[in-house]
C-alpha positions in Angstrom: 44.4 -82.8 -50.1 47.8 -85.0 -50.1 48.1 -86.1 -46.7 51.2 -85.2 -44.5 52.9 -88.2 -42.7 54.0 -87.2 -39.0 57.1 -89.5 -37.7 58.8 -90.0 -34.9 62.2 -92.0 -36.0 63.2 -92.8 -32.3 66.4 -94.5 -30.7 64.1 -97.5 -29.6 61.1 -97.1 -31.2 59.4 -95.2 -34.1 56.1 -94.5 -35.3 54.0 -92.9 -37.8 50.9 -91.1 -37.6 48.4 -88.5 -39.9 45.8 -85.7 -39.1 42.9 -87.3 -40.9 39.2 -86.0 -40.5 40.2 -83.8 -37.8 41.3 -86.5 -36.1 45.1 -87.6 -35.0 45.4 -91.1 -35.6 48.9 -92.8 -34.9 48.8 -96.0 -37.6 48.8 -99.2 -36.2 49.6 -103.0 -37.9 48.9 -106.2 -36.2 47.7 -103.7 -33.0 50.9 -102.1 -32.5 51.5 -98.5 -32.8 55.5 -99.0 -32.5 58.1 -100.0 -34.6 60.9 -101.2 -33.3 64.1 -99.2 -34.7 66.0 -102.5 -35.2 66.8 -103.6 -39.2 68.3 -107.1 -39.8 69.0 -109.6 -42.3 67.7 -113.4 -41.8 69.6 -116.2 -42.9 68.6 -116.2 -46.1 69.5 -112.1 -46.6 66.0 -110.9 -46.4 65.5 -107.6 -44.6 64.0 -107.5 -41.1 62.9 -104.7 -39.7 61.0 -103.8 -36.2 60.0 -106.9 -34.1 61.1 -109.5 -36.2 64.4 -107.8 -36.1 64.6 -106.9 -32.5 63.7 -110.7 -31.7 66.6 -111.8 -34.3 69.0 -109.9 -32.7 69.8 -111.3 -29.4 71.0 -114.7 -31.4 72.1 -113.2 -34.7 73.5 -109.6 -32.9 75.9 -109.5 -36.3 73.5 -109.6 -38.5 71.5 -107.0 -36.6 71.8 -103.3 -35.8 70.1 -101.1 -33.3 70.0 -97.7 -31.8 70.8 -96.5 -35.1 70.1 -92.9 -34.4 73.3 -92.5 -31.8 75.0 -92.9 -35.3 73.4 -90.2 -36.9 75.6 -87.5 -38.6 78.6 -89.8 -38.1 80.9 -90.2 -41.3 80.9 -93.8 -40.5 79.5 -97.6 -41.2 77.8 -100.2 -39.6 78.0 -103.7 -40.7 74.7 -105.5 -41.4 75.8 -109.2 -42.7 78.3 -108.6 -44.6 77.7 -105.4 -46.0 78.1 -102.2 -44.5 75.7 -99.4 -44.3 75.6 -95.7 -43.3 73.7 -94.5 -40.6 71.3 -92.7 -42.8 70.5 -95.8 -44.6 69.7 -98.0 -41.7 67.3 -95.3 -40.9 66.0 -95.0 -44.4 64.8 -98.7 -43.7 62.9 -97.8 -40.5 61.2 -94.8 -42.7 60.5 -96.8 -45.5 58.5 -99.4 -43.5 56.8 -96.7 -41.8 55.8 -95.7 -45.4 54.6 -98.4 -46.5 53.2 -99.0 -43.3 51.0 -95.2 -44.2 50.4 -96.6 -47.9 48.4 -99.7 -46.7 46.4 -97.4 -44.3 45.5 -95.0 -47.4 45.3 -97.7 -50.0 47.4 -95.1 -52.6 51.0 -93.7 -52.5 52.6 -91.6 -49.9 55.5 -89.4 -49.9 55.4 -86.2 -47.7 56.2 -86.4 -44.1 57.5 -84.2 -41.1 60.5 -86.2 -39.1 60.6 -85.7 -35.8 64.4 -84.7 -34.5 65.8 -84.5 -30.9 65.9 -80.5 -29.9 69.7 -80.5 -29.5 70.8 -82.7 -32.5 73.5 -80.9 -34.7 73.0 -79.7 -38.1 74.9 -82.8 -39.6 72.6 -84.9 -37.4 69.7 -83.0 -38.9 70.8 -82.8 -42.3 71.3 -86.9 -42.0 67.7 -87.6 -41.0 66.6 -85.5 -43.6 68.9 -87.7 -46.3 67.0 -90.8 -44.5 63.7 -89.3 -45.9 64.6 -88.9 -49.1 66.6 -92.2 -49.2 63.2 -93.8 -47.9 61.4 -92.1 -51.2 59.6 -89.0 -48.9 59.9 -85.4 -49.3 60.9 -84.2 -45.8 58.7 -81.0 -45.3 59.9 -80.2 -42.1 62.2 -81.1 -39.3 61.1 -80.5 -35.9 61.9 -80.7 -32.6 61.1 -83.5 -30.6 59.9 -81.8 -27.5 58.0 -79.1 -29.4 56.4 -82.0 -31.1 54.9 -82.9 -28.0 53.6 -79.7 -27.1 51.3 -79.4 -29.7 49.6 -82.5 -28.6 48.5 -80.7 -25.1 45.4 -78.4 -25.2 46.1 -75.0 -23.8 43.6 -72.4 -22.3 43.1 -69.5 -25.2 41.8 -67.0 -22.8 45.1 -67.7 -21.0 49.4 -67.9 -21.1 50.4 -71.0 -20.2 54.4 -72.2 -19.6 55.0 -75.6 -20.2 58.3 -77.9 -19.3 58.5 -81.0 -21.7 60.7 -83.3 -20.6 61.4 -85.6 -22.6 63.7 -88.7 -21.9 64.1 -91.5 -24.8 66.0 -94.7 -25.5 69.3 -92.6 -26.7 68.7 -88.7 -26.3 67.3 -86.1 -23.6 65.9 -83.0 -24.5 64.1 -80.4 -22.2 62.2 -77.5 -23.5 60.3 -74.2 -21.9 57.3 -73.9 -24.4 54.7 -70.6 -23.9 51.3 -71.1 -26.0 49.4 -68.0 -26.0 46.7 -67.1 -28.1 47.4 -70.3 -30.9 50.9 -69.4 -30.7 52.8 -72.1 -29.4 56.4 -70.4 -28.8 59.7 -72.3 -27.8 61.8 -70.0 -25.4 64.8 -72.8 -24.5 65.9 -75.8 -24.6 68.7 -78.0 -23.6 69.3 -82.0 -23.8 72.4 -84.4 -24.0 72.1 -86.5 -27.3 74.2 -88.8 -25.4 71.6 -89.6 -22.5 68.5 -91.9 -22.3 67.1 -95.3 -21.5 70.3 -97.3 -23.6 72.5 -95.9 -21.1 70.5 -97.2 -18.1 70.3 -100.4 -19.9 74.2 -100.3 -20.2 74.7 -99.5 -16.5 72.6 -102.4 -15.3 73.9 -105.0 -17.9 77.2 -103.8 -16.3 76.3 -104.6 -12.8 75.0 -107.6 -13.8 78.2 -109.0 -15.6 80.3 -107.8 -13.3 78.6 -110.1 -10.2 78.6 -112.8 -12.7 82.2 -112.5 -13.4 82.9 -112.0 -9.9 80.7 -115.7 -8.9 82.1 -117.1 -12.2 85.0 -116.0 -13.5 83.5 -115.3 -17.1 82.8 -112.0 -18.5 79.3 -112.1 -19.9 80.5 -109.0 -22.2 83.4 -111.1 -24.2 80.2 -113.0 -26.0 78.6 -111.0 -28.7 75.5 -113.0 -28.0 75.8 -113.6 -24.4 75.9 -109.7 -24.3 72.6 -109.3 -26.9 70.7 -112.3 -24.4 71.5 -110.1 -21.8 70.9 -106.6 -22.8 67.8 -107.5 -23.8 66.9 -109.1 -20.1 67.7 -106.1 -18.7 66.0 -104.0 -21.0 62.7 -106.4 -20.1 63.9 -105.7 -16.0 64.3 -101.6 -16.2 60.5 -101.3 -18.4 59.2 -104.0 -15.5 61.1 -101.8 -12.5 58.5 -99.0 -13.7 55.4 -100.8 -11.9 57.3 -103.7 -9.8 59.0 -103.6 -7.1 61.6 -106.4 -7.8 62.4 -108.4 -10.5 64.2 -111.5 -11.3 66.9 -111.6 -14.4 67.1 -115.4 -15.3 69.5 -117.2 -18.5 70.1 -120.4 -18.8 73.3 -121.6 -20.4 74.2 -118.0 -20.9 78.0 -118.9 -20.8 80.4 -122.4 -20.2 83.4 -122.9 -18.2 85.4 -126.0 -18.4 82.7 -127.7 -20.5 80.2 -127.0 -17.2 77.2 -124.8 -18.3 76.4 -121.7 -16.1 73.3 -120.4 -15.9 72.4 -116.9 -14.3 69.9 -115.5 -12.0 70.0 -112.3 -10.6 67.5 -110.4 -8.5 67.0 -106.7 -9.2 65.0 -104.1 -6.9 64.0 -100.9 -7.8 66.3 -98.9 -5.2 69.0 -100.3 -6.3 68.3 -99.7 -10.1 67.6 -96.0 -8.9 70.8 -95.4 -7.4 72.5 -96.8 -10.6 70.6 -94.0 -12.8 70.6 -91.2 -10.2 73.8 -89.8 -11.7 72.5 -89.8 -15.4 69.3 -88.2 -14.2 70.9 -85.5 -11.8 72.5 -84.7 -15.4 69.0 -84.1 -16.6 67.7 -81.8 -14.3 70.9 -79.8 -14.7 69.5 -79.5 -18.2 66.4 -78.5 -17.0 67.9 -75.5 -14.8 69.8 -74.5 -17.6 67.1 -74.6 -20.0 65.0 -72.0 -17.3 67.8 -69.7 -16.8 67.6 -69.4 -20.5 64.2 -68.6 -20.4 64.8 -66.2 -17.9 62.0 -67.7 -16.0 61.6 -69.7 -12.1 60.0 -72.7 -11.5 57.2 -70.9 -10.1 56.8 -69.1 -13.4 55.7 -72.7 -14.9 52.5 -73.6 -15.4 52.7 -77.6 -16.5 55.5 -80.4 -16.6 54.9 -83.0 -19.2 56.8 -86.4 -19.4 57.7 -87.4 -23.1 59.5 -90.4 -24.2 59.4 -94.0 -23.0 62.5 -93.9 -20.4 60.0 -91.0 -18.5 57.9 -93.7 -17.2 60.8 -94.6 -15.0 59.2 -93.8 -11.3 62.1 -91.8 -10.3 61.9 -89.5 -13.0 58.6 -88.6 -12.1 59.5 -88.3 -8.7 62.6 -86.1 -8.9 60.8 -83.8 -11.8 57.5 -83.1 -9.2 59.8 -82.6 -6.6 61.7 -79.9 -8.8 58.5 -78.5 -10.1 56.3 -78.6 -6.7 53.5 -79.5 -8.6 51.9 -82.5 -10.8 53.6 -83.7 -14.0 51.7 -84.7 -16.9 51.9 -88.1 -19.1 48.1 -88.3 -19.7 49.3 -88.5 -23.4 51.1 -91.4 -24.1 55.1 -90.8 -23.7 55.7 -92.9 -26.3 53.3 -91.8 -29.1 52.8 -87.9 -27.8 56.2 -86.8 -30.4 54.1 -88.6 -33.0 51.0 -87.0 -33.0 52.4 -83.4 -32.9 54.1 -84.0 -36.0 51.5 -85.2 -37.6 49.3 -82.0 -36.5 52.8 -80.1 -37.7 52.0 -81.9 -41.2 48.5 -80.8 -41.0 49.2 -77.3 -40.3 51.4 -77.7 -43.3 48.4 -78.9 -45.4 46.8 -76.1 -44.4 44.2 -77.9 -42.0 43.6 -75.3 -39.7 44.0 -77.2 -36.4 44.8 -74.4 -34.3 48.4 -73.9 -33.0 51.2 -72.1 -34.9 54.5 -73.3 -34.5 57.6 -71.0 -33.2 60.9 -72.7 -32.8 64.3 -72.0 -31.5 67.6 -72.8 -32.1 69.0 -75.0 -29.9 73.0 -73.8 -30.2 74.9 -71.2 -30.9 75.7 -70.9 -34.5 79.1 -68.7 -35.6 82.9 -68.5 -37.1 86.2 -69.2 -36.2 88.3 -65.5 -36.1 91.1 -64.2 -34.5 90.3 -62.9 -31.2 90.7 -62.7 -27.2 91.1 -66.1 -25.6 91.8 -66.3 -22.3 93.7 -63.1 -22.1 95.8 -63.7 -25.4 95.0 -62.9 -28.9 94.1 -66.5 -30.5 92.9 -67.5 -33.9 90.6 -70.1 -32.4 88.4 -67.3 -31.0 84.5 -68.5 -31.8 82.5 -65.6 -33.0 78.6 -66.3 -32.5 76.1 -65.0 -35.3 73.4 -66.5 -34.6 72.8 -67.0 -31.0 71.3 -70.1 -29.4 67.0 -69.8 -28.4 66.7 -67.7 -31.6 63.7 -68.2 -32.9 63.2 -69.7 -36.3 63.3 -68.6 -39.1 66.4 -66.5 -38.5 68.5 -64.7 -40.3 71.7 -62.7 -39.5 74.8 -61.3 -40.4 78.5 -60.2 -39.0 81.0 -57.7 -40.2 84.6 -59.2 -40.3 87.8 -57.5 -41.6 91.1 -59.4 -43.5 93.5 -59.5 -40.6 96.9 -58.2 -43.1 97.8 -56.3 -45.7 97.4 -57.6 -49.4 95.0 -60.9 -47.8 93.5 -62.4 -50.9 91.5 -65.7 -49.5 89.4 -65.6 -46.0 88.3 -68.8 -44.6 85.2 -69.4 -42.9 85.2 -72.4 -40.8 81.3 -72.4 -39.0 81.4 -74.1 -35.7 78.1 -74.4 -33.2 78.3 -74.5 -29.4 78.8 -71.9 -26.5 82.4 -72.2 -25.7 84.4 -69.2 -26.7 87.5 -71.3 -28.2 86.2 -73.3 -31.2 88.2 -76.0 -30.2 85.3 -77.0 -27.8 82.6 -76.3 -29.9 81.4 -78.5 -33.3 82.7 -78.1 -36.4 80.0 -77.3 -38.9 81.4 -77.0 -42.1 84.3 -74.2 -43.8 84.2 -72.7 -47.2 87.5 -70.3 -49.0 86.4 -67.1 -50.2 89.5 -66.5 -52.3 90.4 -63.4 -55.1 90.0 -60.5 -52.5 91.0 -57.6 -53.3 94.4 -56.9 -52.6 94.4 -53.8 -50.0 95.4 -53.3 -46.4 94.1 -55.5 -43.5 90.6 -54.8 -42.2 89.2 -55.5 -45.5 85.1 -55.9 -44.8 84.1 -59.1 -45.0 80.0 -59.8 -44.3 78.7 -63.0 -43.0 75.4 -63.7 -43.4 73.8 -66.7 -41.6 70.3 -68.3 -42.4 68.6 -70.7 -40.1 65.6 -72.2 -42.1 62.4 -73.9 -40.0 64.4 -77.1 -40.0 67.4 -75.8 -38.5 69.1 -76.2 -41.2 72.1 -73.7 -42.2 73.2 -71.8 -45.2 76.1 -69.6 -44.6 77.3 -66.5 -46.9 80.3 -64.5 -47.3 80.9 -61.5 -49.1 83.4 -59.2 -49.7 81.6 -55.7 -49.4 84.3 -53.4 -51.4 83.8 -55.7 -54.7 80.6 -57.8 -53.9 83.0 -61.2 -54.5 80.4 -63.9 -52.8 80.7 -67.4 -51.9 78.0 -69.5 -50.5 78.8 -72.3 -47.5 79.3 -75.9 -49.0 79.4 -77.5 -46.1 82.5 -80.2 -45.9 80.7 -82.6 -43.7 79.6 -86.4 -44.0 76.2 -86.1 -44.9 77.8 -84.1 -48.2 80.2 -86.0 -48.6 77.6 -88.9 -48.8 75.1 -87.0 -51.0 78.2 -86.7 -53.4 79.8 -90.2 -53.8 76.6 -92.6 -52.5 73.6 -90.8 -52.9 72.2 -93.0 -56.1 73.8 -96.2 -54.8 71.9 -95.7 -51.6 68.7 -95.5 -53.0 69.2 -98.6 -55.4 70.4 -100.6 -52.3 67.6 -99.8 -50.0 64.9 -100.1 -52.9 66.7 -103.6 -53.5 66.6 -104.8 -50.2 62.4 -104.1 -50.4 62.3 -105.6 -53.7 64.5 -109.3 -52.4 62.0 -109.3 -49.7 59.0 -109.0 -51.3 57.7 -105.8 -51.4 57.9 -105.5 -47.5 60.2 -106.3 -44.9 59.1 -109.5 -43.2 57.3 -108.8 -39.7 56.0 -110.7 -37.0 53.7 -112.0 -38.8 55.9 -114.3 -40.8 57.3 -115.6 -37.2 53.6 -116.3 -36.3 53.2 -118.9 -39.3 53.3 -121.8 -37.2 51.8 -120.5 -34.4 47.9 -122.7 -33.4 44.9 -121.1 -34.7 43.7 -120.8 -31.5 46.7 -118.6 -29.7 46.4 -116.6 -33.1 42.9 -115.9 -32.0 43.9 -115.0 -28.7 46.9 -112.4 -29.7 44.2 -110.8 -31.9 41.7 -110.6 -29.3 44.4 -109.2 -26.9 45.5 -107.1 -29.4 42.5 -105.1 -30.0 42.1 -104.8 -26.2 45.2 -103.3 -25.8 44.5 -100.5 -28.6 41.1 -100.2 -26.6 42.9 -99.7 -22.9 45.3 -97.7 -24.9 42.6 -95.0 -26.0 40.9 -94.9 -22.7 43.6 -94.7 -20.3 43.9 -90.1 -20.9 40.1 -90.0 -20.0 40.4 -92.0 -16.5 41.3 -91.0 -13.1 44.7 -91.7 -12.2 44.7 -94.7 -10.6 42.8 -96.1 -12.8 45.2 -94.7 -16.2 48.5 -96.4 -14.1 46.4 -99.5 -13.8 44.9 -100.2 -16.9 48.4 -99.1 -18.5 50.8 -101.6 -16.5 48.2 -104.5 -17.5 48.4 -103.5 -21.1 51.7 -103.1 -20.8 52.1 -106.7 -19.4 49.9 -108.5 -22.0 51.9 -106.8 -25.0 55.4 -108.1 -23.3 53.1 -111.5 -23.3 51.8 -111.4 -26.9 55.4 -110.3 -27.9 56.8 -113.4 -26.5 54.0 -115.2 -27.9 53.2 -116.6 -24.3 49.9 -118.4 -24.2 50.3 -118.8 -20.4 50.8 -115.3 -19.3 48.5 -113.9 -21.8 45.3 -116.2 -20.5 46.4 -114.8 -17.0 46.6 -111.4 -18.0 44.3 -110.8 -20.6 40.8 -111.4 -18.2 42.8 -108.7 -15.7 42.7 -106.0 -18.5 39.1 -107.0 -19.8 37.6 -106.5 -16.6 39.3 -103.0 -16.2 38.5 -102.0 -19.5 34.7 -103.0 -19.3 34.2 -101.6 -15.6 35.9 -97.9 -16.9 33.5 -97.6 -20.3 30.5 -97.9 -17.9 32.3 -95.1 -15.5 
């Protein structure tokens, strides 16, 4: 049976995982299970992507790109070197290296996958990740949604309903879901999110504070330096993961910036209260999201039966905090945040295989889906009045349609222009795509005009009009980047990103190529450390939770160690985690 990739392409990170012997295993190379979203070009031109990248870009930021998947859907470029790519491409990278990544796991070829997608993202941003897939040489058997991903990974009771909350909070998007699994069905009944909301825009508000004390002391605006600003928003990056189990830390660059041929170096202490007041704001946003996404499920709070934390920016204490607070009960992250999306697509793919591995899938849409017509507006007949079809928390597959009449006499062409959101004037909502249905028949107005809409498992749209007296049909084209990308650069998109794999040598270089000149010795130690860290990794869910907190913040201190390749923190660290580890087998 043709195995079934399950990926999570995140903001920050991505991964890649398979249901394999009945047995979800997220892949892992040189003992990580994440890749960093970051692509890049070297000096010489050859393709970087994940940590190689990510370490490249806070002195070669122009030659680097990250937090590709803000850009998703965008008609729009980014400049890598001195080329520029689209957003699907860059992400086509990220896939393809999680690919190959599969195919040196399996030993032979590899080309189906489910890609994980944030609940709320638009149908362009949907029909663009899809396009990354294919670009990356996989046939994209599903979309999903990220927070019903996670869901599947938790275990219900089957003698039993049970209501879950997923919260899930990433590097660039939010997304909270109300999830019911009764019976091996596992049933979406809301969700809400902000695609604009996540652990970048934390990183943005404390790189902010940061400049603007040093500007204040210094004069100099850290911000005006493309890689003053990458040194930076990579220290504070390193300070908001560290906030999550310290107290206080310490932000320190040297000869970050000169003034009048004087160096000036920076240090700047950060404590957690004072990070949390920063964020409040951007997380009161997310439980409005989570109200929301209740009211739509017409439930209360007391109706739900477990909160689970998804995504890396949930391990933020506060978070925890404000969402058990809202809740009034425990929240659950016994499943890693980071990997949890992962491993429910890849027991998506397996249901797809037809391994029966219990749950079956029911998703929603996460908007309303409809046409621009003339109507009411605000009291006043309008012709930017939104029409819903299909309306938003449907579940999917869905399929409906709309009668609409010609609005005069003798009308021979009707155009309908789809839009998705909840605000009655289109003019608030997203434009989708528009189509002319022209040779009507020429009679008087009200001439019947049915819309059909169908909403496939992926969320993705295919509109329909016809004209009911004559049976004159035209199908939704939709007039929208990712088509107009399909059209003019599909071929040369493959042929660019199977020639940037090919210049580098089959594979995009990785940390490993950075290690060449590393001593035999520390090379010993990172692989000792890193196998401990996969070990801590797989016992953490099983152990009290103390002891799961514990054993996570040390193994999340040696891999910021191994990653800087720091011999001394990693001998410090490293005896820490080995005792923990060795004390909780015996348990």
């Amino acid at each position: 049976m043709e195995a079934i990739l399950g990926i999570d392409l995140g903001t920050t990170n991505s991964a890649v995982a398979v249901l394999q012997d009945g047995q979800v295993t997220v892949l892992r190379e040189e003992g990580e299970a994440l890749l960093p979203s970051v692509v890049g070009l070297d000096g010489d031109g050859r393709l970087l992507v994940g940590a190689a990248a990510r370490n490249q870009w806070v002195l070669a930021p122009e030659r680097t790109v990250r937090s590709i998947k803000r850009r998703m859907g965008e008609e729009t470029t980014v400049r890598l070197g001195d080329q520029q790519y689209a957003p699907q491409e860059i992400s086509a990278f990220i896939l393809r290296s999680l690919r190959d990544r599969a195919e040196r796991h399996f030993g032979h070829p590899v080309r189906k996958a489910v890609i994980t997608v944030p609940a709320f993202f638009s149908e362009n941003q949907r029909e663009a990740t899809r396009e990354a897939g294919e670009l990356a040489g996989l046939e994209v058997v599903r979309i999903i949604n990220e927070p019903t991903a996670a869901s599947l990974t938790y275990k219900s009771e089957p003698e039993k309903m049970e209501r879950l909350l997923v919260y899930d909070l990433g590097g660039g998007t939010f997304d909270v879901s109300i999830v019911q699994i009764e019976q091996g069905v596992v049933e979406v009944l809301s969700s809400h999110g902000d695609t604009r909301l996540g652990g970048d825009d934390f990183d943005q508000l404390l790189l902010d504070r940061v400049c603007d004390d040093f500007a204040e002391e210094h004069g100099v605006d850290l911000r005006r330096s493309l890689t003053a600003k990458s040194r930076l928003l990579r220290a504070v990056e390193e300070a908001k993961i560290a906030l999550s189990f310290q107290a206080v830390v310490t932000i320190e660059e040297e000869f970050i910036a000169e003034k009048k041929g004087v160096p000036l170096h920076l240090k700047r202490e950060i404590k957690r209260p004072e990070y949390e007041e920063l964020i409040e704001p951007l997380l009161d946003k997310t439980l409005t999201c989570v109200d929301e996404s209740l009211s739509d499920a017409h439930l209360q709070i007391n109706q739900i039966d477990k909160g689970i934390l998804v995504g890396g920016a949930s391990r933020t204490p506060m978070v925890h905090r404000l969402l058990q607070e809202r809740l009034a009960q425990e929240i659950h992250s016994e499943v890693d945040p980071d990997l949890c999306v992962t491993l429910g697509a890849a027991v998506q793919g397996g249901l797809i295989a037809g391994i029966d591995v219990g749950p079956i899938l029911v998703d929603i849409t996460p908007h309303t889906l409809g046409i621009e017509t003339l109507g009411p507006l605000q009291g006043f007949l309008s012709p930017n009045h939104f029409s819903p079809v299909i309306e938003r928390n449907t579940p999917l597959p869905a399929s409906r349609s709309e009668l609409f009449g010609t609005t005069y006499d003798g009308q021979d062409a009707a155009r309908i222009h789809v839009f998705q959101g909840e605000d009655e004037d289109v003019r608030h909502n997203e434009p989708v795509g528009k189509f002319l249905l022209e040779g009507l028949a020429e009679v008087e107005r009200g001439n019947e005009i049915l819309v059909r809409f169908d909403l496939d498992l992926d969320g993705i749209l295919k509109v329909t009009a016809t004209e009911r007296s004559t049976g004159l049909e035209k199908r939704l084209v939709v007039d929208n980047a990712v088509s107009r990308f399909r059209a003019k650069n599909r071929e040369e998109a493959l042929a660019r990103v199977a020639a940037a794999f090919e210049s580098s040598g089959s594979a995009p270089a990785t940390s490993q190529d950075a290690d060449a000149d590393l001593s035999p010795e520390l090379k010993q130690i990172i692989g000792t450390c890193e196998e401990l860290v996969s070990k801590a990794e797989r016992i953490a869910p099983g152990v009290n939770p103390e002891d799961a907190t514990e054993i996570r913040e040390l193994a999340g201190k040696l891999r910021t160690a191994i990653s800087e390749r720091s011999q001394a923190d990693i001998e410090e660290i490293l005896p820490k985690l080995e005792d923990l580890v060795f004390y909780l087998e015996d348990v």
